[in-house]
Structures are given as structure tokens and as C-alpha cells.
C-alpha positions as CSV (number, residue, x, y, z in Angstrom):
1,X,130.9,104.1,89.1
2,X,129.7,107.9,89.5
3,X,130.2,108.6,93.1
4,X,126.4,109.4,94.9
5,X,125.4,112.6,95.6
6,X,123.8,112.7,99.3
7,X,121.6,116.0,98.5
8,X,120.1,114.7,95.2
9,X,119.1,111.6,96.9
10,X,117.5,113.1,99.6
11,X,115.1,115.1,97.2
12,X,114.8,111.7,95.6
13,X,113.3,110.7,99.0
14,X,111.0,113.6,99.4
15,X,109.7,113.7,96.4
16,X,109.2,110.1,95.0
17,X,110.4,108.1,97.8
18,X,106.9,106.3,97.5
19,X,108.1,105.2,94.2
20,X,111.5,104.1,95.6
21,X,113.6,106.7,93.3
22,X,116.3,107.1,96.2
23,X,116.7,103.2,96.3
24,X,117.1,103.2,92.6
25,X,119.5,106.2,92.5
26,X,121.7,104.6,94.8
27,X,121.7,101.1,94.2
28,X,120.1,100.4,90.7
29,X,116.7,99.0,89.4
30,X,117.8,95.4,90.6
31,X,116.8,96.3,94.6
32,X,114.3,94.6,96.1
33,X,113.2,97.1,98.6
34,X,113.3,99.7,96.4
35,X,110.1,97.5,94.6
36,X,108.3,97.4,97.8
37,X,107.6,101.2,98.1
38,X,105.6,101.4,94.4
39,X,103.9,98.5,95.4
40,X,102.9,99.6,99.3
41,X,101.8,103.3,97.7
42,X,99.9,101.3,94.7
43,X,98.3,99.8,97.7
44,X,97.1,102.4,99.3
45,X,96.1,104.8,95.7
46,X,93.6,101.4,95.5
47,X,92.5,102.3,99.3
48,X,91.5,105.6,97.9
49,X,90.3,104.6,94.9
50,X,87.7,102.2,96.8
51,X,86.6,105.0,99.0
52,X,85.7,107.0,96.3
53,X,83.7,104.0,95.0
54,X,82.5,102.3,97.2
55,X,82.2,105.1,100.3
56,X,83.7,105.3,103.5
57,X,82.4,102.1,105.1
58,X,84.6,99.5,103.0
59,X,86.1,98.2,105.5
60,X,89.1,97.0,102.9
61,X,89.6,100.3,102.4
62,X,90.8,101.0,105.8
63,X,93.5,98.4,106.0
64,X,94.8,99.6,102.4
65,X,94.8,103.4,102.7
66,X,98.1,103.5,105.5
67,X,99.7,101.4,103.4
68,X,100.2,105.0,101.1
69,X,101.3,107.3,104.4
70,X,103.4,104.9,105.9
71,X,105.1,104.3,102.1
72,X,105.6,108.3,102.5
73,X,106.5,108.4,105.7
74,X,109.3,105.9,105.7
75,X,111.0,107.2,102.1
76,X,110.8,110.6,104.1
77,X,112.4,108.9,107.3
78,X,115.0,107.6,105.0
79,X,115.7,110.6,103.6
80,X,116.0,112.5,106.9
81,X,118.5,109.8,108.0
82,X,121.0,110.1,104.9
83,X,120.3,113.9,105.6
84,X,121.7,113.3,108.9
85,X,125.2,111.3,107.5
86,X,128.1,113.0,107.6
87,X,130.3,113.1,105.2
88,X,132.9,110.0,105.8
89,X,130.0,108.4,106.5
90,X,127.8,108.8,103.2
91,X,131.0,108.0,101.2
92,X,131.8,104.9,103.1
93,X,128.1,103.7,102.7
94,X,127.2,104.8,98.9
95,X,130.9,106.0,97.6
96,X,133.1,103.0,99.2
97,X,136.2,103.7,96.7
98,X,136.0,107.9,96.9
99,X,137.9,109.3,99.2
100,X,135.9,110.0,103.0
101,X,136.0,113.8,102.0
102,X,134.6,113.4,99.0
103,X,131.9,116.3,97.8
104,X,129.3,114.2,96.4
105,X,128.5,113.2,100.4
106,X,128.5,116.8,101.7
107,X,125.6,118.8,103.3
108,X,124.7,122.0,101.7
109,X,121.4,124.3,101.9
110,X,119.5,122.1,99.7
111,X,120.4,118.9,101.8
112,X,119.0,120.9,104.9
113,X,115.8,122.4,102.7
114,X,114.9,118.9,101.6
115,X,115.5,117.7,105.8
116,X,112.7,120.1,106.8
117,X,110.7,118.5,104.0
118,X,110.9,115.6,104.7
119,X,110.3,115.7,108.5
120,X,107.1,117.9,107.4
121,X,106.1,115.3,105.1
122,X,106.6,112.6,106.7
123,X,105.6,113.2,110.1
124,X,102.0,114.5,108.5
125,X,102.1,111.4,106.5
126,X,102.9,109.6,109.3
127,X,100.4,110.9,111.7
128,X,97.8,110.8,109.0
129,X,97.7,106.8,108.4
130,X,98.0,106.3,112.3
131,X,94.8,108.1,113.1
132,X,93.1,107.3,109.9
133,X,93.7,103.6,111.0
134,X,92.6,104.2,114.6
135,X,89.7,106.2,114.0
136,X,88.3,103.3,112.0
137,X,89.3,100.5,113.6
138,X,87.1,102.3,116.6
139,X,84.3,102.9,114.8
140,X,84.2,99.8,113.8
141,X,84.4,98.3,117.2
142,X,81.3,100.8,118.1
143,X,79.4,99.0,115.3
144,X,80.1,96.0,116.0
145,X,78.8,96.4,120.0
146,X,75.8,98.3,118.7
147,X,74.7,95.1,116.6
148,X,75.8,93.0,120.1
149,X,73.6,95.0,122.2
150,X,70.5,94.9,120.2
């Protein structure tokens, strides 16, 4: 097996860790998790997608559209930890039989490039979907004691 290359997965994470690439890179098309991210982000696109249709008082809406951020915001979390790894420690988790110096698990300027993406990313992802999902759960809890109080 081709040993795993830590930078090239972290850019996987960044850049289409809502579609699970870095799962798939490193562990193959048969992982399960690495099906949950399309899924969660197709879940959120069709968040969006009602918004744009239906406005912003589908209340549907609101409980799908985090589902996208939080998709982000964990592939960039994940990315930020493998970021992290040192060296004997990426190659004992993704290159068990290359030696613990191995190259493939080194940090170089693109590993840290794609760690300040990611924590960019994610953390506006992140803090996106948390106050998009606050903001309208309170909103609708004003509605809801308007109609009470009438």
C-alpha cells in the first residue's frame, strides 16, 4: 500500500472535507464515515435550496441548513488535527508498516498553509450554523409568544 501523505490529506480536508475526500484518501471508498459527510452537506445544500424557494420562514429549513456548516466545520477540524500529528504519529496511524520517520507524515509549508485554512474555514463555518440556528430558533420562540399573547 502507498504510504499517506499527511499534507495532501489535509488539503483534502479543506477543500472537500464535506464530501469526505480525506476519509476516502486514507481509508478507501468502503468507510462509513466518510459517507456521512456528502450526505450531512447534501442536507444542508437542500436547506438552502428550500430557502430560496420557499423563503426564510420554513421552518425545515432551519434545522437542515447547519447540517452544511457543521459538515465543513468538522472536515476542517479533522484536518487541523492530522495537521497537528507529528510525524511517528501520522505514520503509526495511516502508514503502520513505514518506518516512524517516514516523509509521507512530515509537516511542510503547505501542511501549515492548509492549517490556517482550515481553522479560517472552519471556525466561520462553525460560527455560521451556530448563530444561524440560534437566531431562528429565537425568532421562532418570539412568534410563537406573540400568537400566545393575543
Amino acid at each position: 500500500m502507498k504510504p499517506r501523505n499527511k499534507t495532501v490529506t489535509v488539503w483534502l480536508a479543506l477543500l472537500g472535507g464535506s464530501m469526505g475526500l480525506h476519509r476516502f484518501y486514507l481509508r478507501g471508498l468502503g468507510d462509513w464515515i466518510g459517507w456521512l459527510h456528502p450526505i450531512a452537506a447534501a442536507v444542508g445544500w437542500m436547506g438552502v435550496e428550500r430557502v430560496q424557494q420557499y423563503g426564510q420562514d420554513d421552518h425545515l429549513s432551519w434545522v437542515m441548513i447547519p447540517f452544511l456548516g457543521l459538515s465543513i466545520a468538522v472536515a476542517c477540524l479533522t484536518g487541523i488535527v492530522y495537521a497537528l500529528a507529528d510525524r511517528a504519529k501520522w505514520n503509526g496511524w495511516f502508514n503502520p508498516g513505514a518506518d516512524a520517520e517516514h516523509p509521507a507524515g512530515g509537516t511542510n509549508w503547505l501542511t501549515i498553509g492548509a492549517l490556517v485554512f482550515s481553522l479560517m474555514f472552519g471556525t466561520v463555518a462553525f460560527m455560521g450554523s451556530l448563530a444561524f440556528g440560534i437566531q431562528r430558533y429565537f425568532e421562532y420562540q418570539v412568534e410563537e409568544a406573540k400568537k400566545i399573547s393575543q
